[in-house]
C-alpha positions in Angstrom: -17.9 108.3 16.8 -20.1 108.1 13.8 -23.2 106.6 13.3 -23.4 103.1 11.7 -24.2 101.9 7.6 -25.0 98.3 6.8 -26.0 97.8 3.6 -29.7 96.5 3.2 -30.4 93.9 0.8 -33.9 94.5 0.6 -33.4 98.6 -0.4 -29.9 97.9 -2.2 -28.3 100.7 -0.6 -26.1 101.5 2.8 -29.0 102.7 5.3 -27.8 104.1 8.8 -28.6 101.5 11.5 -31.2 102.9 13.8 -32.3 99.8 16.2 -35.9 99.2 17.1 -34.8 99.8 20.8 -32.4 102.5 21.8 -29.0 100.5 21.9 -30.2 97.1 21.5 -29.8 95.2 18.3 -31.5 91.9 17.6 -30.1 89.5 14.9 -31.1 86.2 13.5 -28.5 84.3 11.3 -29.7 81.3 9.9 -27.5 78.7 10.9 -26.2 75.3 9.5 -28.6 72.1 8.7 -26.2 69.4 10.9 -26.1 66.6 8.5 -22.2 67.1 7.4 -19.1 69.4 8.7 -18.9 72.5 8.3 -17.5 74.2 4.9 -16.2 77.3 4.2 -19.5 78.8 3.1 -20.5 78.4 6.8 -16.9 79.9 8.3 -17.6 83.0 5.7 -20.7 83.6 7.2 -20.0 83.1 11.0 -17.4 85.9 10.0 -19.2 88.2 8.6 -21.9 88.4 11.4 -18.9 88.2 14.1 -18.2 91.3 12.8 -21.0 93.0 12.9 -21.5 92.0 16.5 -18.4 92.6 17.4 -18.9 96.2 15.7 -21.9 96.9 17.2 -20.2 95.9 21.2 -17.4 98.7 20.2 -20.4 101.3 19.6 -21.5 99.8 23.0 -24.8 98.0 21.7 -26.3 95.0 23.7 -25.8 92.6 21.3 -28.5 89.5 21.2 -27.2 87.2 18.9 -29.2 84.1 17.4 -27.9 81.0 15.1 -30.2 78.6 14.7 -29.7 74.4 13.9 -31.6 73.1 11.3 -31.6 69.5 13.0 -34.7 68.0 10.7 -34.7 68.1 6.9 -34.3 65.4 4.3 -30.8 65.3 4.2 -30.3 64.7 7.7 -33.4 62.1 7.5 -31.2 60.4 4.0 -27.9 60.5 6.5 -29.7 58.3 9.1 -31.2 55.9 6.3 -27.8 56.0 4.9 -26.0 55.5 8.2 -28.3 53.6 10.5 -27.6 56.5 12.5 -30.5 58.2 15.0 -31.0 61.7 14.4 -30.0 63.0 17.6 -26.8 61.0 17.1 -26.0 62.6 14.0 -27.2 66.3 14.7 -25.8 66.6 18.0 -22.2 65.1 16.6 -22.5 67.8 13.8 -23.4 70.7 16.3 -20.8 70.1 18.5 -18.2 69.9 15.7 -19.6 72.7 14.1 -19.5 74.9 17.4 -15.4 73.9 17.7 -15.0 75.1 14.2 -16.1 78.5 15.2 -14.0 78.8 18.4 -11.2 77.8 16.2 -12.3 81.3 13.9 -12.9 83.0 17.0 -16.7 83.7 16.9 -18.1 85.6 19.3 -20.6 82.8 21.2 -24.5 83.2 20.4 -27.1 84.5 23.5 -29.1 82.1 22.1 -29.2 79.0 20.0 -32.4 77.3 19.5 -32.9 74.1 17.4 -35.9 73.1 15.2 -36.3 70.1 16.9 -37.1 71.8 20.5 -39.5 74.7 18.7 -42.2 72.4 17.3 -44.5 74.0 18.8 -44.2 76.9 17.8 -44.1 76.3 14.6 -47.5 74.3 14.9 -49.2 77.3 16.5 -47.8 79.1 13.3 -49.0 77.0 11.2 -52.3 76.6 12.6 -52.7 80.4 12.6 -52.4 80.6 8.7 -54.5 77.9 8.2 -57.2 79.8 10.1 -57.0 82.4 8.1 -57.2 80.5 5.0 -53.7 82.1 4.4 -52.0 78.2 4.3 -54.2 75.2 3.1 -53.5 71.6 3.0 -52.9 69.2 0.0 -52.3 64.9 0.2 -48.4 65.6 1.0 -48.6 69.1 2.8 -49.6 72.0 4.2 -48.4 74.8 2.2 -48.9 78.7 2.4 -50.7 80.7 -0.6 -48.3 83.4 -2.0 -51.3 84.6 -3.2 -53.0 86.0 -0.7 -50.1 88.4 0.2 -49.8 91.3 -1.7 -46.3 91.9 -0.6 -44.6 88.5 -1.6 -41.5 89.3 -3.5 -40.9 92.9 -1.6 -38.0 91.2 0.1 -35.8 89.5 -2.8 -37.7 91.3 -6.2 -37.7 87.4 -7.0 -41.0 86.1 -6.8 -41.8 85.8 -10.2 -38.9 84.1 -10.6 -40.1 80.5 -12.2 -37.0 78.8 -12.4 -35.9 78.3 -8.4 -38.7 77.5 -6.1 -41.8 76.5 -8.4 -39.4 74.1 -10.3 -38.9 72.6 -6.8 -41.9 72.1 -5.2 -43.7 71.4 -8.3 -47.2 70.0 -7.8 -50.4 69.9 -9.5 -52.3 70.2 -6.1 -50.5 73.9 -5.4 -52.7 76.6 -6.1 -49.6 78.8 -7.5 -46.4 77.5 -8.1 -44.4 79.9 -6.0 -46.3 78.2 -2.9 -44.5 76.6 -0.4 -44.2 73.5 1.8 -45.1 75.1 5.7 -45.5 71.0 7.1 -45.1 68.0 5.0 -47.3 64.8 6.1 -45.0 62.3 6.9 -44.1 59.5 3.9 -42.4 55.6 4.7 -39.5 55.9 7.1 -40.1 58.8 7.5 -39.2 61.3 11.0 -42.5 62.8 12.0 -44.1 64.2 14.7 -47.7 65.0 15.6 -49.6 68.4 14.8 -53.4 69.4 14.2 -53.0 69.0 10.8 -51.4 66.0 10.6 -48.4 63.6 11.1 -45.5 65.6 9.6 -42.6 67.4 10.2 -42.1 71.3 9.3 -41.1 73.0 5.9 -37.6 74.6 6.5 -39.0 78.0 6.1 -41.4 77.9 9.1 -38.9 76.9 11.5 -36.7 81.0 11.4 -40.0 82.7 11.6 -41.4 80.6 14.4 -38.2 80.8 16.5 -37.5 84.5 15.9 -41.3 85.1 17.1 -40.4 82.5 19.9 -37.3 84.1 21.5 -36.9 87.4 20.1 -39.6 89.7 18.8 -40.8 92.4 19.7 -44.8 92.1 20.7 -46.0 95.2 19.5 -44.7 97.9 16.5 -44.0 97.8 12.6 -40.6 95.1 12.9 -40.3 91.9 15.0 -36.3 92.5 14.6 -33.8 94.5 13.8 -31.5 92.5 11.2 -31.9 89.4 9.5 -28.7 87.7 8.1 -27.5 85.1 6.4 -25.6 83.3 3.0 -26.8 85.4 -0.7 -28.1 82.3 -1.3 -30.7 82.4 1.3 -32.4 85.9 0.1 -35.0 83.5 -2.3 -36.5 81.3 -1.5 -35.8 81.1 2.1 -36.0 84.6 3.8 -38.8 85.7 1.0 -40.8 83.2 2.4 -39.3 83.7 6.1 -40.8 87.4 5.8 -44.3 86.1 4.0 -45.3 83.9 6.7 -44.5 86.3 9.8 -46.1 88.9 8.2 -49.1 87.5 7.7 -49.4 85.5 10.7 -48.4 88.4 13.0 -49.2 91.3 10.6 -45.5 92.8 11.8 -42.4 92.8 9.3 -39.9 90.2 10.0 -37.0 92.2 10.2 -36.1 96.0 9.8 -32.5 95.1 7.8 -31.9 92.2 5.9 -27.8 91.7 5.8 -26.1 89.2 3.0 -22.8 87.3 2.7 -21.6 86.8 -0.7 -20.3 83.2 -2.1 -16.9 81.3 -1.6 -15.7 80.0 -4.6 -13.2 77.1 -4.9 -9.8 78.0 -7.0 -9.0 74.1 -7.7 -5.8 74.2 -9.1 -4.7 76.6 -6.8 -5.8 74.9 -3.4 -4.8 71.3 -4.7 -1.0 72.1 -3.0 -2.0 70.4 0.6 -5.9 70.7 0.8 -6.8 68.3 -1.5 -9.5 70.9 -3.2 -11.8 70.3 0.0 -14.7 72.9 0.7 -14.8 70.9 4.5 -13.3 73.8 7.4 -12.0 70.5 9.0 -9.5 69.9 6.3 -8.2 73.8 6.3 -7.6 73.8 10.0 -5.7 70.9 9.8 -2.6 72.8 7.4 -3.3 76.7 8.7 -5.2 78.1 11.8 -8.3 79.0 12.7 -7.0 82.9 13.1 -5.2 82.5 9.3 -8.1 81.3 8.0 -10.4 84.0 9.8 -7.9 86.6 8.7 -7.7 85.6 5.3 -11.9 85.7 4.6 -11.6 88.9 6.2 -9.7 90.4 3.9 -12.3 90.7 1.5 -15.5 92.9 2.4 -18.3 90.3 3.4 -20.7 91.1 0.3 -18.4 90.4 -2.4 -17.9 86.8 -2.8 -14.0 85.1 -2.3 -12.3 83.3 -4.4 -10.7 80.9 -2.0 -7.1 79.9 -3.0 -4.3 78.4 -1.0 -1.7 80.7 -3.0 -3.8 83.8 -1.4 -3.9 81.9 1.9 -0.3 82.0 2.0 0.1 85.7 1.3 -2.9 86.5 3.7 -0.6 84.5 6.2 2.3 86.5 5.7 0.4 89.6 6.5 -1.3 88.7 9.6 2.2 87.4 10.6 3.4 91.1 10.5 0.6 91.9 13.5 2.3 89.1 15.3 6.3 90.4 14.9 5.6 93.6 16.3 3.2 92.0 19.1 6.8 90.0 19.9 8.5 93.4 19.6 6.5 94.7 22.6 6.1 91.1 24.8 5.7 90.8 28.3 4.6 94.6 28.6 1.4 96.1 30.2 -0.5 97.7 27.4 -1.5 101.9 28.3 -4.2 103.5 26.0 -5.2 103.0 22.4 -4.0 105.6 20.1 -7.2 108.0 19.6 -6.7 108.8 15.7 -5.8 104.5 15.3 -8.7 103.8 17.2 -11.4 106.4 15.4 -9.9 105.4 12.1 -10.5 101.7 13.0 -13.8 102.7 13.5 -14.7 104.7 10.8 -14.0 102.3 8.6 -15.7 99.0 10.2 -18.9 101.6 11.0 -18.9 102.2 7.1 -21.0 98.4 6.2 -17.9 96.7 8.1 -14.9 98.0 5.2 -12.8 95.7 6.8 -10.4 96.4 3.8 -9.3 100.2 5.1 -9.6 98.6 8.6 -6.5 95.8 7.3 -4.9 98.5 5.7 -4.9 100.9 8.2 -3.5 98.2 10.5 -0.4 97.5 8.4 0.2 101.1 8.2 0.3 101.2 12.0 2.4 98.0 12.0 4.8 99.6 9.6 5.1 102.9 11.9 5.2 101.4 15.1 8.7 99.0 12.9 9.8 102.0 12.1 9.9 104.5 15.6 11.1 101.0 17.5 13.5 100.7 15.3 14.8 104.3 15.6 14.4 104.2 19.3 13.8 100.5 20.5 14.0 101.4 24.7 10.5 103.6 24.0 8.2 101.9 26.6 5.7 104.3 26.0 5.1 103.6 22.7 5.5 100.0 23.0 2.7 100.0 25.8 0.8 102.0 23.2 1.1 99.4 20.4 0.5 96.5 22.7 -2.9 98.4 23.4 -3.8 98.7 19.7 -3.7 95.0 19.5 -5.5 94.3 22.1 -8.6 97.1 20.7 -7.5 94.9 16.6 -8.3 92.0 19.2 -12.0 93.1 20.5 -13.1 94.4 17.6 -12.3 92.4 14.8 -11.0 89.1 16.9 -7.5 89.0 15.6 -3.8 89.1 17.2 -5.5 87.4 20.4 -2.7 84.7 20.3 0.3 84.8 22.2 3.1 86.2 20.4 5.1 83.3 20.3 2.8 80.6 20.3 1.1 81.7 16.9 4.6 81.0 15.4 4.4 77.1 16.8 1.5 76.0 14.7 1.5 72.7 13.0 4.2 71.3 15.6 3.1 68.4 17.0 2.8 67.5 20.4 5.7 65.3 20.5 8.4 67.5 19.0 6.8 70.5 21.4 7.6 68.6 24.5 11.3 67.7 22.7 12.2 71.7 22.0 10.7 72.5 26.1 13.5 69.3 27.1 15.7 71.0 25.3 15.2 74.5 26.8 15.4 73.1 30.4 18.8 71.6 29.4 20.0 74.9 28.1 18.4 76.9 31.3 20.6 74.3 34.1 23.6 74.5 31.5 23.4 78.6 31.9 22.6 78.0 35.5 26.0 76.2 36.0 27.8 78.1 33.8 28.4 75.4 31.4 28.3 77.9 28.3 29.3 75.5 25.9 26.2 72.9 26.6 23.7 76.3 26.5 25.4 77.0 23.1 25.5 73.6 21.7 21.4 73.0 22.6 20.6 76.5 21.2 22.5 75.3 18.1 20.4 71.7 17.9 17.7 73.6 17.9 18.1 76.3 15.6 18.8 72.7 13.2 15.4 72.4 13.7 14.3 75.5 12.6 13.5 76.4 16.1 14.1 80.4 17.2 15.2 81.4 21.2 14.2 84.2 22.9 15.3 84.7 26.5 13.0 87.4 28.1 12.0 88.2 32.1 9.6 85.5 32.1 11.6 83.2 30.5 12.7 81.7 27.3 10.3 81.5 24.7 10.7 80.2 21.3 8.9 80.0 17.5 9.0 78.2 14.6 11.2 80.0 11.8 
């Protein structure tokens, strides 16, 4: 097997991945603020780190996986003035909606999860450290952290002169540079806030990845606390810039040994105006195409590029995943043997290469269009239908696709009501069949094919999909 790239934001090249610990990798993702649903920013991202966990299990790494919930920051805080809502009422509804979106992509679950809210402490004793080290220093609205005093602010973005994003932002005549930023606001009217040394406040959104990533991940002693640090391009400046200046210089260890990035998903309006209404919200994509479509389709592209989301592209995507899912219905109701060894290290080679899922798709379909071709040529092989059945089921592990049953992924956006309908109607054919009574079997398969509604009658039964 070979070794493994990722592509390192901070060095701008594909490094090999060495972990800090042999075969154990530590990640931190930063996770969603829960003040709305999720969008498909959010799904992109979940993706993209899926993968690389899901990578890393294949090369048989222990995998400890942390997404954090950012459930205090003014927008949550403008929700509840907005709403009338508590904050626990509206974070916990938005985590719990958020965590069904991503078993709807199939996301590998987190080892760990924290949430600001329960690390306060930590982030105090942070804070508190700085300050007594005259590295953070305190204002009438905050306490904020002087980019001045380390040398190496800007090594992890080559942004920090940049005047136009964060000084702009925090702008403030009390702020001894304009790149400094907020590490514990005091709190204003109506305000959430909670007590600290320093005053009645809440934390700066920056504080609260380094303080949990020193909390429930890093390593005590050597040069990196962990070994990758993801997230959205959007968060390499300000937010992990100032992530990395804080634990460095409260802990005098680097933050992370590889930063990973996602790249943007942009909105083709005229193109996703057919059924989704132009929405960014997952919620409103899951409710025309599934989870797996949807996962399959932001797949397609490799994770640092950004996506140009369209429903027309959607559709196509669709049609291509729904290849995987004809020739698992070519080999149903079989026990799988062993993975084919070249499919398998080829699959590999490429999602080992910075995750190319590209040549992994593509090397798929030409597996797909093999397979068509020796079943067609010899359709009683049960070798080589066991074989393809276990190539799905490695597609499956490794990049969390074609886990669906074979028919079933062909009944989406049926309703409930019409399901229970076409399973009447399958009954009546079975005891028609049963009797004898040919012509009722025929005329209910017929009723049903009016509905667009396909039989299959296999050893364990008859099974059916939408055409």
């Amino acid at each position: 097997m070979n070794k493994i790239h990722i592509y390192d934001s901070v060095k701008k090249e594909k490094v090999e991945f060495v972990s800090i610990k042999e075969k154990v990798a530590k990640i931190y993702v930063c996770g969603p603020t829960v003040y709305d649903d999720s969008h498909l920013g959010h799904a992109r991202s979940a993706i993209a780190f899926d993968l690389l966990h899901r990578v890393l299990k294949a090369n048989n790494y222990e995998v400890i996986m942390t997404k954090n919930f950012t459930d205090i920051d003014d927008k949550i805080i403008k929700k509840m003035q907005d709403t009338n809502r508590t904050l626990a009422d509206i974070t916990n509804t938005y985590i719990n909606t958020y965590k069904a979106d991503m078993k709807a992509l199939n996301i590998l679950e987190n080892t760990i999860e924290p949430k600001a809210t329960e690390n306060l402490e930590s982030m105090k004793n942070m804070i508190s450290n700085l300050m007594s080290k005259d590295l953070a220093y305190k204002t009438s609205d905050s306490v904020y952290f002087d980019t001045s005093k380390d040398s190496l602010y800007g090594s992890i973005s080559h942004k920090a002169s940049d005047e136009n994003s964060q000084a702009r932002v925090e702008a403030n005549i009390e702020k001894r540079n304009p790149s400094d930023f907020a590490l514990w606001k005091f709190a204003k009217k109506n305000d959430v806030s909670f007590e600290a040394p320093f005053g009645l406040g809440r934390p700066g959104w920056h504080i609260e990845c380094s303080a949990m990533i020193e909390k429930h991940l890093a390593y005590k002693d050597g040069d990196f606390q962990i070994d990758i640090h993801g997230g959205g391009a959007d968060l390499l400046f300000p937010h992990h810039e100032n992530e990395a200046a804080q634990t460095r210089c409260s802990s005098n260890q680097q933050l992370a040994k590889y930063w990973m990035h996602n790249g943007f998903v942009n909105i083709d309006g005229e193109k996703m105006s057919k059924s989704l209404g132009n929405s960014f919200f997952l919620k409103d994509v899951l409710k025309s195409y599934s989870g797996e479509v949807i996962r399959f389709y932001l797949m397609s592209t490799h994770y640092r590029a950004n996506f140009n989301f369209n429903e027309e592209d959607l559709l196509s995507s669709k049609k291509r995943l729904d290849k995987l899912y004809r020739i698992k219905k070519r080999v149903y109701a079989l026990e799988s043997s062993s993975v084919n060894k070249k499919f398998s290290e080829d699959i590999f080679n490429a999602l080992n290469d910075d995750i190319n899922t590209s040549k992994a798709l593509s090397l798929i379909d030409e597996m797909i269009g093999n397979a068509n071709d020796k079943l067609d040529s010899n359709p009683k092989d049960k070798n080589l239908k066991k074989e393809v059945l276990a190539n799905i089921l490695f597609i499956n592990d490794i990049l969390g696709i074609g886990f669906n049953d074979a028919y079933e992924y062909f009944q989406f956006g049926i309703n409930e009501e019409t399901k229970a309908k076409i399973e009447e109607l399958i009954e009546k054919r079975n005891a028609a069949k049963k009797e004898k009574d040919f012509t009722t079997a025929d005329a209910v398969r017929e009723e049903l094919s009016k509905m667009d509604i396909s039989l299959m009658d296999t050893v364990n039964g008859t099974v059916w999909e939408k055409l």
